[in-house]
C-alpha positions in Angstrom: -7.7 -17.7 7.8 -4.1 -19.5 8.0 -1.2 -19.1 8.7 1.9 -20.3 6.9 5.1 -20.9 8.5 7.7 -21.3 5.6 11.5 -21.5 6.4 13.9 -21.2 3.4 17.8 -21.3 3.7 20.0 -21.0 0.8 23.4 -20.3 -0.2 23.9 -16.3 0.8 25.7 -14.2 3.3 25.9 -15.8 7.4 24.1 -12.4 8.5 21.2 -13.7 6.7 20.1 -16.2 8.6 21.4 -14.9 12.4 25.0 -14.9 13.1 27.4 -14.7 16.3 27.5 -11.0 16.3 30.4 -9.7 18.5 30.9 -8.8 22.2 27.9 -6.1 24.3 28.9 -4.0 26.8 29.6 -7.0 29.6 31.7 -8.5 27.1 29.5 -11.7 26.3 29.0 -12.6 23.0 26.2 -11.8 21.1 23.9 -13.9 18.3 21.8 -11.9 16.2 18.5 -13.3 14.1 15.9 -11.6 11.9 12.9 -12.4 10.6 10.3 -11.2 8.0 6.5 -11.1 7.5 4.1 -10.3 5.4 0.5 -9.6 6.5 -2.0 -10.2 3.0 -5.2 -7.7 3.7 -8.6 -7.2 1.4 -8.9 -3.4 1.3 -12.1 -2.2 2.6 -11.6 0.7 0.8 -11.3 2.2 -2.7 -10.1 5.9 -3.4 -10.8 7.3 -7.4 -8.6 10.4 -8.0 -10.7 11.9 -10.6 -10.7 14.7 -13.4 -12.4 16.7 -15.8 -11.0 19.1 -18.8 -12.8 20.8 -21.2 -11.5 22.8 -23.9 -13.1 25.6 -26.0 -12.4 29.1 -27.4 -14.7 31.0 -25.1 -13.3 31.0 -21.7 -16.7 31.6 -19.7 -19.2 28.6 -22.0 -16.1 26.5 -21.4 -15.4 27.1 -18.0 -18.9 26.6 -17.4 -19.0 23.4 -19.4 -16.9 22.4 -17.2 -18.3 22.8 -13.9 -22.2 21.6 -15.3 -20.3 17.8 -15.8 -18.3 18.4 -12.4 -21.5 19.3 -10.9 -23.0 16.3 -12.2 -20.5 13.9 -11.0 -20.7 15.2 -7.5 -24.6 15.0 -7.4 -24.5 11.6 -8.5 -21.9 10.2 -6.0 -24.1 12.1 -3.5 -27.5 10.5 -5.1 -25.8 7.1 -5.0 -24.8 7.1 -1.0 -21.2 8.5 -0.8 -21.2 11.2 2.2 -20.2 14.7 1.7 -17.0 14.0 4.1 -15.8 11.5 0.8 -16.1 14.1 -1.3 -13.2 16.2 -2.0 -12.9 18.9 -5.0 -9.6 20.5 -6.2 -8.8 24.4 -7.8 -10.1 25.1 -10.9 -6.9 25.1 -13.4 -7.4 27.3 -16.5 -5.0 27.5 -19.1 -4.7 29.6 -22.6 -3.2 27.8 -25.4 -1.8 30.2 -28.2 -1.9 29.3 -31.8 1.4 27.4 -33.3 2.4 30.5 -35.3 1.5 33.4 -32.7 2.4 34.2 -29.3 -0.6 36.4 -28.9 -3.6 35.1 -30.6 -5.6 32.1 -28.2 -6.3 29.3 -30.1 -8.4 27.4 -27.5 -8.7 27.2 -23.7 -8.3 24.4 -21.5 -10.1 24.5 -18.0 -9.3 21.3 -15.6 -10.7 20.3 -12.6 -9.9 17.3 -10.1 -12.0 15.7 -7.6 -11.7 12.2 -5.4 -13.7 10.4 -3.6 -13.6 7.3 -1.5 -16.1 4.6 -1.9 -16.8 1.6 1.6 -18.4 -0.8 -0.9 -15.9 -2.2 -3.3 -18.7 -3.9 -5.0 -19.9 -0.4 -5.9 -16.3 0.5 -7.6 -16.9 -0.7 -11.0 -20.1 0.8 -12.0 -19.1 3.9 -9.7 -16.4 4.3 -12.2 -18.5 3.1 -15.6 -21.0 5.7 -14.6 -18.8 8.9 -14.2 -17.0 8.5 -17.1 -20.6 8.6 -18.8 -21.2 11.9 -17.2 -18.0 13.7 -18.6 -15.1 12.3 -16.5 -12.2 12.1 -18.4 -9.4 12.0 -16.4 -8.4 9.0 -14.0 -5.5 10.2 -12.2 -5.2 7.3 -9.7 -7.1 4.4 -8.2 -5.9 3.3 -4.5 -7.1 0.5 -2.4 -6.7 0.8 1.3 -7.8 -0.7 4.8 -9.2 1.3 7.6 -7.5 -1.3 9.8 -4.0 -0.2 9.0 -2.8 0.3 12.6 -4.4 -3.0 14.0 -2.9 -4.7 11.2 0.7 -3.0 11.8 0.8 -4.4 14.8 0.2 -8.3 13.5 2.9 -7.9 11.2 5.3 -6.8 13.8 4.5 -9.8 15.7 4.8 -12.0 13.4 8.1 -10.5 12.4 9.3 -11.3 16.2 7.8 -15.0 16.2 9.7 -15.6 12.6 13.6 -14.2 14.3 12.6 -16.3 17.6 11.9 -19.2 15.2 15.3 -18.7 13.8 16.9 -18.3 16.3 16.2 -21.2 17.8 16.7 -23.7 15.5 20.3 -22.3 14.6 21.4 -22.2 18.2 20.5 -25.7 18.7 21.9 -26.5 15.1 25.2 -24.9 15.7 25.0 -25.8 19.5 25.0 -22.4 21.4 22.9 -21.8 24.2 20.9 -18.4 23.8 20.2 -16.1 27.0 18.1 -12.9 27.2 17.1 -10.7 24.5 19.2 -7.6 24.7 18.5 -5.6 21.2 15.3 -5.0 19.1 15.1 -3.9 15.8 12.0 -3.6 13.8 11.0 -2.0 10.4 7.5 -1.9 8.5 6.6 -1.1 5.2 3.6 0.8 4.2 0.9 -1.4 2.4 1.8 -2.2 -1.3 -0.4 -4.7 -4.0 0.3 -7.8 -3.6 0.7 -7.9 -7.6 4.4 -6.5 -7.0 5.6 -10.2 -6.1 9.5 -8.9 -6.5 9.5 -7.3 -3.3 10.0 -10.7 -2.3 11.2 -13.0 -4.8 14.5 -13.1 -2.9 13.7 -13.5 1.0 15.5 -16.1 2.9 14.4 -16.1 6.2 11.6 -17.6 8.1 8.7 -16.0 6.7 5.1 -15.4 8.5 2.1 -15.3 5.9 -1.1 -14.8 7.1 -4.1 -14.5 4.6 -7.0 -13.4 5.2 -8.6 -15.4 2.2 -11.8 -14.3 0.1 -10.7 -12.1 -2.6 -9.7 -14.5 -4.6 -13.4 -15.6 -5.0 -14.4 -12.4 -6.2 -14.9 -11.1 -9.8 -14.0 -7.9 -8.9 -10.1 -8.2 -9.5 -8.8 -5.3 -7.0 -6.1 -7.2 -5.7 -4.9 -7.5 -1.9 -3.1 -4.9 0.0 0.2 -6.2 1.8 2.2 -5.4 4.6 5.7 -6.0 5.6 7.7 -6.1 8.4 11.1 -7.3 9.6 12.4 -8.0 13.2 16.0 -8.6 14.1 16.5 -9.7 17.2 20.1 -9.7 19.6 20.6 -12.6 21.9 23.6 -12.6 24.7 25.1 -16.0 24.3 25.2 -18.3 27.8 28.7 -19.4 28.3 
């Protein structure tokens, strides 16, 4: 584990970096500094949004069809150690789809079901997958990685968000040569985890940046990515005179 204190200034707008905001309510003048973080996590958790459509001319072997492979799926996630409480099934969907030339005459019937389920070992999540599309899966609707330690982990971003604006604060006041006095204002924002594959979310911060990483991914073959969380602090100082 590390952390990595970076602290990039370039050529953009004074608010950017902290600025001499304006007067408070007891007329002293006011500096303002934000700060950014981002917090990388390994999920702990993997969630398959799953579905199955068959399609045939008789509505009842179909339909049936249908629930024999969904039936299958489930009793092997069940078989292979994923609780009941992971398990989650959607409404059947059926669906009549008329021949080109007619309005009236059924060509074939479609009958869709959905199911998810979530899945602790993300060693498992490969050949969970590779296995239910061999039973009749053929629908992957979405795949989500996630951490059970969301709120603990909220809460180290924010802080790290606050020790990033004090940073800043600090060395611009003893740059410029202003004494800073008591905090007065906080303002904080978090975002909810994204993959840390979306790098453009930022390619273009330029404050004083908090990474912490929590490392070991990267040594894995699965390729599922890290999870991360963002957070920004701005902080209002009254201004000693």
């Amino acid at each position: 584990m590390k952390y990595i204190l970076t602290l990039m200034i370039g050529i953009l707008s004074l608010q950017a970096f902290g600025q001499i905001y304006g007067h408070n309510n007891s007329g002293k003048q006011t500096f303002r500094s934000s700060g950014d973080a981002i917090l990388r996590i390994q999920p702990d958790q993997v969630v398959l949004s799953l579905g199955i459509e068959s399609r045939g001319k008789d509505l009842i072997l179909t339909k049936k069809e249908n629930h024999d492979r969904l039936s299958a799926s489930i009793k092997y996630c069940q078989d292979n150690g994923i609780p009941d409480k992971y398990i989650q099934t959607d409404y059947i969907r059926i669906k009549p789809h008329y021949e080109y030339s007619s309005s009236v005459n059924i060509d074939f019937y479609s009958v869709s079901q959905s199911f998810s389920i979530i899945i602790d070992d993300l060693t498992k999540y490969e050949q969970f997958l590779t296995d239910l599309l061999s039973l009749g899966i053929n629908k992957v609707n979405n795949i989500e990685f996630r951490t059970t330690q969301l709120k603990e982990n909220r809460y180290k971003v924010r802080k790290m968000a606050i020790e990033a604006a004090k940073e800043k604060a600090k060395f611009l006041s003893n740059e410029i040569g202003i004494e800073l006095g008591q905090i007065i204002n906080i303002g904080e924002s978090t975002q909810n985890p994204v993959n840390s594959f979306s790098r453009s979310n930022y390619a273009n911060v330029s404050q004083n940046v908090y990474q912490y990483d929590t490392g070991g991914i990267e040594d894995s073959t699965l390729a599922i990515g890290m999870l991360s969380l963002k957070a920004n602090a701005t902080l209002t100082y009254e201004i000693k005179e």
